[in-house]
C-alpha positions, 0 to 999 in steps of 0.5 A: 843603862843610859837612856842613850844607849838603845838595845838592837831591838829598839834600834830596828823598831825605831828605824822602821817607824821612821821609814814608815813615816816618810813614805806616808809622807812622800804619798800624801804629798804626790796625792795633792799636789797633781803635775803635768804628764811625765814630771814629778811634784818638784818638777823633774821628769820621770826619765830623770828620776829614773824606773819606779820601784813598781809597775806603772799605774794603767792610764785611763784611756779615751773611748775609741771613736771606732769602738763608738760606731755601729757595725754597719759595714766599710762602706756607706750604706745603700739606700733603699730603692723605691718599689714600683707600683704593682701594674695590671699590664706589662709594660710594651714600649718606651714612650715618646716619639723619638726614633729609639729601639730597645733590643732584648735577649731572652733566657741566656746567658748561653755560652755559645751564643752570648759572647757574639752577641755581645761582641757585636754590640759592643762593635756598634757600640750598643746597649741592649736587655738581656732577661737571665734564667737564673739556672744558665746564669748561676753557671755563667756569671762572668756573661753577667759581669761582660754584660754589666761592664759593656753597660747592657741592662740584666733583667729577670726571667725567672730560675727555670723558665716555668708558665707563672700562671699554672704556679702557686705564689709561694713557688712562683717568688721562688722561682723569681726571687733566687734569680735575683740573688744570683743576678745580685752576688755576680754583679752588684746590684739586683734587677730592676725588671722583669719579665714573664716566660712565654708573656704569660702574666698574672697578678701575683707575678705582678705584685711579686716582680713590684715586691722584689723591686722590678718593674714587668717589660713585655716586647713589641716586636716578636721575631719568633727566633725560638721557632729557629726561622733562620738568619733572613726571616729574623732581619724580615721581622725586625725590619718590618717592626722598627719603630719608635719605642719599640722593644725587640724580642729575641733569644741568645739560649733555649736552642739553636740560637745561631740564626738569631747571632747571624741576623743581629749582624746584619738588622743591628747596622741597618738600624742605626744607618736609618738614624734608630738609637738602639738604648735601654730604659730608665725604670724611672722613665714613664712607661707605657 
């Protein structure tokens, strides 16, 4: 046998080494030779070429910028609200000489006798307080909404309108604390005041109120509408205690509170006739 005459077998052998040799080549030079994105060593695309007898490579990707962040929620977070100190007395007026009066509407919202009582504010264009009773708002959260969007100012009175100083402080926070979650969850934004059942006060409802963020208001004026005197001694006691600086006490729930409707109609007008600018407090405003 010649030594040019090759069997099959050697044939097969020979073909395969020398397939084998240009495809080790043909790696080593893609290795290092690095192109631009798209286009092979030689300088022709990818498109060009035409598909790869294999599955692309995964590109290496950039950390997200999203992935980078804390979960912090979708919007800017809230600053905490500074507390206000723990006072040893309610706060009775609003200081200054200026001819302002705030009204106040205790232990609603009923929905009876709020939705007159804000009709006629927003009639005169007039802001005012109301103190909730958390178990009346938990089921009347749209009054609370009404009285947020018409810029009245909601404080807390409590969940079930109890005498704070025959509790102990455990079941008192209680009693103030889920007011403020409800007052919250309906509106937005929790209390900034709050006041006491019956005026009755103590340190612990002190210190809680100033823990949760609120400061306490008392009144000035007590027009004694829980006794249900009628429409003309309410417009009596109210025009008698006008003042400035004063703070109005009165009642959209707990009773028969149509007098109370009846007698804003008629003071809330003479009010602001005699030149009085019935408006609501800053908590940040100096107090006395």
């Amino acid at each position: 046998m010649k030594d040019d005459q090759l069997t099959p077998g050697r044939r097969v052998l020979l073909r395969a080494a020398a397939l084998l040799g240009l495809a080790t080549t043909a790696a080593c030079g893609e290795a290092g030779s690095p192109s631009a994105p798209g286009t092979s060593a030689s300088g022709a695309s990818a498109s060009a070429r035409g598909p790869a007898g294999g599955p692309p490579a995964a590109r290496r990707l950039k950390p997200s910028a999203y992935r980078l962040q804390p979960l912090t929620g979708y919007g800017p977070q809230r600053a905490r609200r500074a507390l206000p100190q723990v006072r040893r007395a309610p706060i009775l007026r609003m200081p200054g000489r200026e001819r302002s009066m705030v009204l106040s509407f205790d232990d609603g919202p009923d929905p009876r006798y709020t939705p007159d009582i804000l009709r006629t504010l927003r009639k005169h264009d007039v802001r005012a307080m109301f103190f909730v009773c958390g178990e009346m708002a938990a089921d009347n959260r749209d009054l609370l909404r009404r009285m947020v969007d018409d810029g009245h100012v909601i404080g807390n009175h409590t969940w079930s309108h109890p005498l704070l100083t025959r509790m102990g402080r455990a079941a008192m926070r209680a009693e103030i604390e889920r007011t403020c979650d409800v007052i919250e969850e309906a509106t937005g934004e929790p209390p900034e005041w709050f006041r006491a059942p019956y005026g009755a006060w103590n340190r612990n409802a002190f210190q809680l109120g100033a823990e949760l963020g609120m400061e306490p208001l008392a009144w000035t004026v007590d027009t004694l509408d829980w006794t249900e005197p009628g429409a003309a001694a309410i417009t009596r006691r109210v025009r008698a205690g006008a003042g400035p600086g004063v703070v109005v006490l009165s009642h959209d729930a707990g009773g028969d509170r149509s007098g109370s409707v009846e007698a804003l109609h008629t003071y809330l007008p003479e009010l602001l006739d005699s030149g009085y600018r019935l408006t609501v407090p800053s908590r940040y405003m100096s107090m006395s």
